[in-house]
N, C-alpha and C positions, 0 to 999 in steps of 0.2 A: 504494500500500500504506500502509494508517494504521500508524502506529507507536504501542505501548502504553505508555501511562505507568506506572511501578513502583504500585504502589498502599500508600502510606503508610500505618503504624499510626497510629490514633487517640490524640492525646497531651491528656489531660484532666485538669484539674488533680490530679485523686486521682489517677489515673497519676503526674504528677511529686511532690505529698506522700507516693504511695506507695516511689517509687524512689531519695527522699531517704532514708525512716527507715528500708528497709530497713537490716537488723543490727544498729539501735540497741536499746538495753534504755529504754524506756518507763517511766516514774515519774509514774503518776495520784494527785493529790492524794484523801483519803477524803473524798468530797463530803457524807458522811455529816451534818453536822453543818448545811448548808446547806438540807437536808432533815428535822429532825429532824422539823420539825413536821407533814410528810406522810403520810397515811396509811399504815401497813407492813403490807398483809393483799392477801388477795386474796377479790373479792364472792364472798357465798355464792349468788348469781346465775351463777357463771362457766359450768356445764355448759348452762345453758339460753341462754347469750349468746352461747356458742362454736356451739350448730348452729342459732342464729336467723344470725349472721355465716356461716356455712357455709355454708346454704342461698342465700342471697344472693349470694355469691359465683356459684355456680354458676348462678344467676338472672341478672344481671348484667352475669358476662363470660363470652362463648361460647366464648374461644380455650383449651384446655387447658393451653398452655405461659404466658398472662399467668397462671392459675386458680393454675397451681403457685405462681408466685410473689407473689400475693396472698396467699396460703396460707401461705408461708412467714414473711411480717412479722409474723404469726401475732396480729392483729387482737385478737383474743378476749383473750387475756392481757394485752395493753396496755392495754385497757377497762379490763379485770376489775381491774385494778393501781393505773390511774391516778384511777381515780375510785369505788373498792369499794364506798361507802356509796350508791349512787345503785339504787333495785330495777328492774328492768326495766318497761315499759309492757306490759299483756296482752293491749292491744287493738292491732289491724290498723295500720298507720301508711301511708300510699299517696303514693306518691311522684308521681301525678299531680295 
């Protein structure tokens, strides 16, 4: 008869960073200033950037539960944010 071994939770570092701060009050410095010089807008591109990344997505990756959470880091916004002056390409781009 095999005998089963307990089966251990997963201890990864953001588990242990996690289970340190619990309870504590967090004090982030305003990084605001380290930024000033970055752009503050969001592209007026972003609705056409967001279902060119959508469709992709779902071109892509087959699995519906990875799709949710590609979808969630929410792609489009990060674009649109990080680099808002750049206009999109309006031709075909082929990744072959």
């Amino acid at each position: 008869m095999q005998e089963h071994l307990p089966i251990m939770p997963s201890t990864t570092p953001v588990d242990l960073i996690t289970d340190q701060l619990k309870g504590q009050t967090l004090r982030l410095p305003n990084l605001f200033g380290f930024y000033s010089q970055w752009p503050n807008q969001i592209s007026p591109h972003y609705e056409q950037l967001r279902q060119t990344i959508e469709a992709k997505i779902d071109e892509w990756i087959p699995d519906e539960h990875v799709r949710r959470k590609a979808r969630k880091v929410d792609l489009p916004m990060f674009s649109a944010t990080y680099v808002p002056v750049v206009a999109p390409s309006l031709r075909s781009h082929s990744t072959t």
